[in-house]
C-alpha positions, 0 to 999 in steps of 0.5 A: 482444508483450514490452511486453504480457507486462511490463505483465501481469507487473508489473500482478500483483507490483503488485495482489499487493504492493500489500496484502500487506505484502511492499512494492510498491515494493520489489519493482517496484525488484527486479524492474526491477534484476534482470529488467530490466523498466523500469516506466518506459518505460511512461510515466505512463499505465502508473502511473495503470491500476496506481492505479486498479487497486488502488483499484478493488479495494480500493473493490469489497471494502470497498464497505459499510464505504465507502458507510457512512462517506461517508454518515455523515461528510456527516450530520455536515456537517448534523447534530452527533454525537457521534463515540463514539456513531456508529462509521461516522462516527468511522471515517470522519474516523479515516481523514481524520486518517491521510490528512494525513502522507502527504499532506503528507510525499509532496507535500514528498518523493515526488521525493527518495524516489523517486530517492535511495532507489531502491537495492536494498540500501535495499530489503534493509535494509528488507525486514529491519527491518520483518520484525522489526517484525512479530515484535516487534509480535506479541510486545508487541501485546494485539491486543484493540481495535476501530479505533473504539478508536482516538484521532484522534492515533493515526490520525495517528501511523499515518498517518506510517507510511503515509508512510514506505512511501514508501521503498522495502522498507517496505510500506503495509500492513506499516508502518500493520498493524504500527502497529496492532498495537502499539497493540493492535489485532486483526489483522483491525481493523489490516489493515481500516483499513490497507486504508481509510485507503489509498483516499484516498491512492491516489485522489489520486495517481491522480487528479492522474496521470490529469488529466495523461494525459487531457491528453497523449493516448494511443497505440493501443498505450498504451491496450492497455498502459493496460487490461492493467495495470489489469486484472491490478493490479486482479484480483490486488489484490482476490484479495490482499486477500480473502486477506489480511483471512482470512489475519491472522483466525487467523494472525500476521504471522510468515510475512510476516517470514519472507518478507522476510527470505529475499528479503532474503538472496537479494538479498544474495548476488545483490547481492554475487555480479554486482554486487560493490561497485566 
């Protein structure tokens, strides 16, 4: 019964940290330092429902934008356009240019990232910086074009972005939002194709996750665990990003900083306090 509550548990902080720019990875490390929960002994499986969850929940919200872009970039296969004239189309292969650094950078670093940077005061450090980010971003960003207005060298510079979210405290939505708004993209456009160009990415680490549990099989327990956290990761996920894509019409990502910036301080002092240095 305890592993069914952690995986519900950790099925919520992934479909809600997972868009909100808060870090996912941020807080599934916290939670496992501090609670003790251990996303790991669930296994592969575990972290395969988590993917398909959040990309069941961003593919349902964005299902139109999706289905437009597919259909327009296999138009493009048959048929020239020019890409200003045809804006689903432009988007489509705006979004195959982000995919590339991620991509590549995960494929060469996933496994250093993901074992050297695991500490939480790398979390901490992070959690500040990009709270600060936020407000800067703000600030300096005119916030007044469209993602069409984007160029394919842009896409690719938010999609380093993307990648850095790797390390743990950054957050995909936060880097890749933050990123747009410093080249003046409206809030709602940067959250909009930081959701977009994030399908790829998850569908791929999904499905070579997947491939390899189909091979190994899994348990009667498994499959609860499986269904559990696919279920919670992929409900939370939709309501957090309905809220979110609403939230950042009207208001700035202020809020988010400042969020970060108190759990970065509380985690501080929790560090410092029972688990001192040396």
């Amino acid at each position: 019964m305890r592993e069914f509550i952690e995986a519900f548990f950790l099925g919520i902080v992934q479909g809600l940290t997972e868009f909100l720019p808060v870090s996912s990875s941020g807080h599934l490390l916290l939670g496992q330092y501090f609670l003790g929960l251990d996303q790991e002994k669930f296994g592969l499986a575990f972290d395969v429902a988590l993917h398909l969850g959040t990309l069941t929940a961003v593919v349902v919200f964005f299902w139109n934008d999706l289905f437009r872009m597919a259909y327009a970039f296999l138009r493009s296969l048959t048929r020239r356009r020019n890409l200003t004239a045809d804006g689903d189309q432009r988007l489509a292969y705006l979004v195959i240019a982000s995919v590339f650094p991620a991509a590549i950078i995960g494929f060469f670093f996933e496994d250093i990232i993901s074992t050297v940077l695991r500490n939480p005061w790398i979390v901490v450090v992070n959690l500040v910086l990009v709270g600060v980010l936020f407000i800067v971003a703000e600030r300096v960003g005119r916030r007044t074009d469209r993602i069409t207005k984007l160029t394919f060298p842009q896409a690719v510079f938010i999609g380093v972005a993307q990648a850095a979210a790797l390390v743990p405290g950054v957050s995909r939505s936060g880097a890749t939002i933050t990123l747009g708004l410093f080249l003046n993209l409206r809030r709602e456009e940067a959250a909009r194709f930081s959701f977009l160009m994030s399908v790829p990415i998850i569908a791929g680490a999904g499905t070579m996750q997947l491939a390899e549990v189909i091979s190994a099989g899994m348990s009667a327990d498994q499959v609860g665990v499986f269904l559990l956290g696919f279920l919670s990761s992929g409900v939370v996920g939709y309501l957090a990003i309905r809220f979110f894509i609403r939230f950042v019409a009207d208001h700035s990502l202020r809020a988010f900083a400042y969020y970060r910036f108190a759990l970065a301080a509380v985690v501080a002092v929790l560090l410092l306090t029972f688990f001192p240095p040396g």
